[in-house]
C-alpha positions as CSV (number, residue, x, y, z in Angstrom):
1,X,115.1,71.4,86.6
2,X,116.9,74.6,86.1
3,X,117.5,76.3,89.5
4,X,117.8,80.1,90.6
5,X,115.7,83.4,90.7
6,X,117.6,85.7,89.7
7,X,121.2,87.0,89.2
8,X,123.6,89.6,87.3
9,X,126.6,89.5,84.9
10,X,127.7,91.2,81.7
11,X,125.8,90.8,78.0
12,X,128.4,89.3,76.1
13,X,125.8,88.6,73.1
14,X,122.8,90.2,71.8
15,X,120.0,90.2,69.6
16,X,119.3,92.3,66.4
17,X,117.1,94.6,68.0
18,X,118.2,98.3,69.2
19,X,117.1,97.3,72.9
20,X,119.4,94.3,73.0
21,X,122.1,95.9,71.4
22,X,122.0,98.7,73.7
23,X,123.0,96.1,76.6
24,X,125.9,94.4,74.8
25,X,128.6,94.8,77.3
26,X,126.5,96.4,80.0
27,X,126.3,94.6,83.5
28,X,122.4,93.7,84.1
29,X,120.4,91.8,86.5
30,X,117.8,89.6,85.3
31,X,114.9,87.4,87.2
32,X,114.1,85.1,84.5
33,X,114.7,82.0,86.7
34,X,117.2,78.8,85.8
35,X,120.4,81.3,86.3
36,X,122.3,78.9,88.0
37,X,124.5,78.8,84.7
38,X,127.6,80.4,83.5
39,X,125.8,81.3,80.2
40,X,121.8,82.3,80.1
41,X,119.8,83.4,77.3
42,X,116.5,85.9,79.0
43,X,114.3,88.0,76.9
44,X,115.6,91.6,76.9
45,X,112.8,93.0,78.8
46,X,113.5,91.2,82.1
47,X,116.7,92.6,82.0
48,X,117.6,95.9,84.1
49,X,121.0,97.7,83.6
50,X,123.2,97.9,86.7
51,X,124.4,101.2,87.5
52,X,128.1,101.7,86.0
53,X,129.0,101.6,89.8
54,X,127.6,98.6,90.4
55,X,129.1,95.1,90.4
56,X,127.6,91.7,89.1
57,X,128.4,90.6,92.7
58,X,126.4,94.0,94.4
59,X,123.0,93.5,91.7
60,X,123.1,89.6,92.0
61,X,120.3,89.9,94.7
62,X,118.4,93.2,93.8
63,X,115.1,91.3,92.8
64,X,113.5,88.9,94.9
65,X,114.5,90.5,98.2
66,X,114.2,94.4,97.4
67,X,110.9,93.9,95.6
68,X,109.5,91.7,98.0
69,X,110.4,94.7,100.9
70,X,108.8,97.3,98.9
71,X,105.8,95.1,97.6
72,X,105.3,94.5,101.7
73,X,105.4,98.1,102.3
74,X,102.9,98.7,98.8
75,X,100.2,96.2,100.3
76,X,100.1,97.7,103.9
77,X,99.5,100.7,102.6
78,X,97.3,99.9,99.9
79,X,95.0,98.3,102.4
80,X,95.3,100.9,104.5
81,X,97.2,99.7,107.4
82,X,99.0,102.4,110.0
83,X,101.8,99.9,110.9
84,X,103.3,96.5,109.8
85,X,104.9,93.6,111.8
86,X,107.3,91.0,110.4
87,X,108.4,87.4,111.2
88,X,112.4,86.3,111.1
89,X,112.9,89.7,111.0
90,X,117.0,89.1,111.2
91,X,117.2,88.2,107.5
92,X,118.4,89.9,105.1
93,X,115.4,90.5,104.2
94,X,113.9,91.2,107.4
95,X,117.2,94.2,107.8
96,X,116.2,95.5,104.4
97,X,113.0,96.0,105.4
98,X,114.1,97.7,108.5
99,X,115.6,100.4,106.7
100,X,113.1,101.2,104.3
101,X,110.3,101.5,107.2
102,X,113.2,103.7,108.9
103,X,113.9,106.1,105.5
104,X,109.7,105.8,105.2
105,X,109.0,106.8,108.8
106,X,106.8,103.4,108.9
107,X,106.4,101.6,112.2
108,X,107.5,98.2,112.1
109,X,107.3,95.4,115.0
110,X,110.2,93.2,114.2
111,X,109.9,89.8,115.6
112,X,113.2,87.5,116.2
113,X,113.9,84.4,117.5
114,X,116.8,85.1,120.1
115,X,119.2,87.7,121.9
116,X,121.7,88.0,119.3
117,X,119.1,89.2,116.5
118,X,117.6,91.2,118.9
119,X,120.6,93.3,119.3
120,X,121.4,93.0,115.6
121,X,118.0,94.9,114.7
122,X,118.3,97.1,117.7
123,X,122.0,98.2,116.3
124,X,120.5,98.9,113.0
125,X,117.8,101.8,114.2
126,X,114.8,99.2,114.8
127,X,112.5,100.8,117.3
128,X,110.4,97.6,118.2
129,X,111.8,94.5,118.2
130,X,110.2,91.5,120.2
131,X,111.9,88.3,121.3
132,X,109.8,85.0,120.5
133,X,111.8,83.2,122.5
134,X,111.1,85.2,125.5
135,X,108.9,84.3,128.2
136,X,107.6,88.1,128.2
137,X,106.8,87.9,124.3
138,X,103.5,87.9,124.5
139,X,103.3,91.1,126.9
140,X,106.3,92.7,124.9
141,X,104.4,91.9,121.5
142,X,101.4,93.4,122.6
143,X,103.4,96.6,124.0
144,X,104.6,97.0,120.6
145,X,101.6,97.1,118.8
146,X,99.8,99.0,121.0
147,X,102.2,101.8,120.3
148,X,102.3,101.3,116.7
149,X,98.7,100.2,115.9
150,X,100.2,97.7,113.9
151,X,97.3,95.2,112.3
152,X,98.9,93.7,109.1
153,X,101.6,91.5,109.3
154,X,103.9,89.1,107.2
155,X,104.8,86.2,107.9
156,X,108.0,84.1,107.0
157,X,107.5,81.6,109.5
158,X,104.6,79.9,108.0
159,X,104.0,77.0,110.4
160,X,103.4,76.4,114.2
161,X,101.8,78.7,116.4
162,X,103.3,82.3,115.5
163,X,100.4,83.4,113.1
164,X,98.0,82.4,115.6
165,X,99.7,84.6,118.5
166,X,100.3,87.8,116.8
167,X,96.4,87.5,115.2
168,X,95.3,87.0,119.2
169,X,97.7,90.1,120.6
170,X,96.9,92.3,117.3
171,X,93.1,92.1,118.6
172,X,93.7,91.9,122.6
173,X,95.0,95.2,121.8
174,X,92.0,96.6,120.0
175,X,89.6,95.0,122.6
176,X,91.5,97.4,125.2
177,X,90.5,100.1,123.5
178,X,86.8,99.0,122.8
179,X,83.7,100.9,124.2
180,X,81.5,97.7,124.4
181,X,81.1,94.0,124.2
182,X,80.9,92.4,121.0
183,X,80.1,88.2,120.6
184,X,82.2,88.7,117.5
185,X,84.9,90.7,118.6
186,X,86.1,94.0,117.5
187,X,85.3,95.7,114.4
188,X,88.9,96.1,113.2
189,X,90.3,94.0,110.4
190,X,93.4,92.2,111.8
191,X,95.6,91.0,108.3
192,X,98.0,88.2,107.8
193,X,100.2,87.0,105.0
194,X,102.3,84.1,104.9
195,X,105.1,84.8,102.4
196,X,107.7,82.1,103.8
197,X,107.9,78.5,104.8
198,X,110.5,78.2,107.0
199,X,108.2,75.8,109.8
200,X,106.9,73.5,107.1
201,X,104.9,72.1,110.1
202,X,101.3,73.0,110.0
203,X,99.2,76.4,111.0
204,X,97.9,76.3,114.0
205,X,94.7,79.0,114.7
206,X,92.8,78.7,117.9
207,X,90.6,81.8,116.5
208,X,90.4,83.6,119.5
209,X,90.1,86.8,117.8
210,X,87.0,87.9,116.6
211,X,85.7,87.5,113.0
212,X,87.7,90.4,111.7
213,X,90.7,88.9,110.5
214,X,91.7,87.2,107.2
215,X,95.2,84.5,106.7
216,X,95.9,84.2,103.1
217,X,99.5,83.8,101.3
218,X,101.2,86.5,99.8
219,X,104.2,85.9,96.6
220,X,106.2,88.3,94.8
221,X,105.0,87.5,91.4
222,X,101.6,87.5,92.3
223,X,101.9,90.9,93.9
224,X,103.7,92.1,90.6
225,X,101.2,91.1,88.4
226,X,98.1,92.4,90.4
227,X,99.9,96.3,90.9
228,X,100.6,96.3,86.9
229,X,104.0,97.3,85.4
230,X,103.8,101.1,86.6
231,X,104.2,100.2,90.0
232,X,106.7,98.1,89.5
233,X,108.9,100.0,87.4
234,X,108.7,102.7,90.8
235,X,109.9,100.0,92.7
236,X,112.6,99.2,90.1
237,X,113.5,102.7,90.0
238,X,114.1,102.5,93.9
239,X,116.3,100.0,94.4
240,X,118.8,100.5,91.5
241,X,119.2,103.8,93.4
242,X,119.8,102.4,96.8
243,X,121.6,99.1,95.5
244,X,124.6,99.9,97.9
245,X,122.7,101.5,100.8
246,X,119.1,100.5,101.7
247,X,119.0,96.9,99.4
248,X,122.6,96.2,99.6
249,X,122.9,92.4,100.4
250,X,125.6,90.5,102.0
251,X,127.2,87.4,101.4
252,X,128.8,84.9,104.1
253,X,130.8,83.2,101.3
254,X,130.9,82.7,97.6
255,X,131.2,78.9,96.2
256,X,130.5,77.7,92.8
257,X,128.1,75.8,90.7
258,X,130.3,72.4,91.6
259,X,130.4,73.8,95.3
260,X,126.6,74.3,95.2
261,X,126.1,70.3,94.1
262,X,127.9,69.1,97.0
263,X,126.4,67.4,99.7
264,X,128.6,68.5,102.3
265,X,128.4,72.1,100.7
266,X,125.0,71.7,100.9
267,X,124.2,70.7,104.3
268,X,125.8,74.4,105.2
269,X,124.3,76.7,103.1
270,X,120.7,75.0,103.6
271,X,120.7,76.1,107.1
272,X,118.1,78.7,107.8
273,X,120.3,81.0,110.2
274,X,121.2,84.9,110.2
275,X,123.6,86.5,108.4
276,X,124.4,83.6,106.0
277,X,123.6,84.1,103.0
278,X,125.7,82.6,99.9
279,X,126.5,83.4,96.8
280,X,126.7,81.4,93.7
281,X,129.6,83.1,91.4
282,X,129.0,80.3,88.0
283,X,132.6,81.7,86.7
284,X,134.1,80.0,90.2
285,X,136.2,77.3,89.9
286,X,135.4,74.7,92.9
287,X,137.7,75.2,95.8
């Protein structure tokens, strides 16, 4: 099975058309899937020039995380949502995201898993940042959205009891500001999307928050196809102009293909921890 989402390089060979000959010897990124490969054949349109100051290495991530940032920040919106929370919030990802809710004057509630990443975020500008590993969690999650009015949020834990504690806070907060009772809790539609699996453990919902609420998953493709190509070309359009600012990634390492085959090579970059994200550079020999 080929392997890999997305990656960048130069167009050493092109087809007869003008658009493919336009990119012979331009550096592009491309997320046409099996790129683990030192050679890979893609249709020209899913390829996007690099800007000339931009590196293979610098555009090799600019798809799945960028898009998924701003496709986070299109849905909340979209649905009409004041303020967003998100899980793992550490990740590269999770920092990316921080800075485009800073640059879009968006409240976010970051949520972490320990001291280190709170600082991390805090560091970075994050004005809400909430410790799961915390005994006062609960009280300091509930603070947070109370001063946000956050009611969406994403999800990259997937499993265990998370989804079902920010659901519960997100409407212990509306209740608080309810005028009377309701058997069916309040009014206001509370909004979760699981976009990760990193607890591959089951869901747990106790359901202690009303009716209005709704769980459902939430994938970049998906989101792509559903906003139409106009949308996405904005998007596009965004991060190739902040590819070294707002949606820069960074790497822990660099290994290659052989690297990325061996066991021992692989037991370290499967772990699921902060700031370790590794690149695959195919022209690599193996160390």
């Amino acid at each position: 099975m080929g392997a890999g989402n997305e990656g960048a390089g130069e167009v050493v060979a092109a087809g007869e058309s003008a658009a493919a000959q336009a990119l012979l010897g331009r550096t592009v990124a491309s997320f046409a899937g099996e790129m683990y490969a030192q050679f890979r054949c893609v249709p020209v349109a899913q390829c996007v020039p690099l800007p000339a100051n931009v590196t293979p290495v610098q555009g090799a991530s600019c798809f799945v995380n960028p898009m998924t940032v701003l496709g986070i920040v299109e849905t909340a919106r979209a649905e009409g949502h004041a303020a967003l929370m998100h899980t793992a919030a550490a990740s590269n990802l999770g920092q990316m995201l921080n800075r485009v809710c800073l640059e879009d004057r968006l409240d976010l509630v970051n949520i972490v898993r320990s001291d280190d990443q709170e600082r991390l975020l805090r560091s970075q500008g994050a004005r809400f940042v909430c410790n799961s590993a915390a005994p006062s969690f609960d009280e300091s999650l509930s603070a947070a959205i109370a001063a946000t009015n956050a009611t969406i949020a994403f999800d990259a834990i997937g499993g265990g009891g998370l989804a079902d504690r920010i659901l519960a806070a997100m409407e212990a907060v509306q209740a608080r500001k309810a005028t009377g009772y309701s058997l069916y809790g309040t009014s206001t539609r509370k909004q979760l999307y699981i976009y990760g699996a990193l607890d591959t453990s089951p869901t747990i919902l106790r359901r202690n928050y009303g009716a209005a609420w709704g769980i459902a998953g939430w994938l970049l493709p998906q989101f792509m196809q559903r906003v139409g190509p106009e949308t996405v070309a904005r998007m596009q359009r965004r991060v190739m102009d902040g590819l070294l600012t707002t949606f820069a990634s960074h790497y822990a390492e660099e290994i290659s293909l052989a690297d990325a085959l061996d066991v021992g090579e692989i037991m370290r970059y499967a772990q699921r921890a902060t700031n370790r994200k590794v690149l695959i550079d195919p022209q690599k020999s193996r160390d």
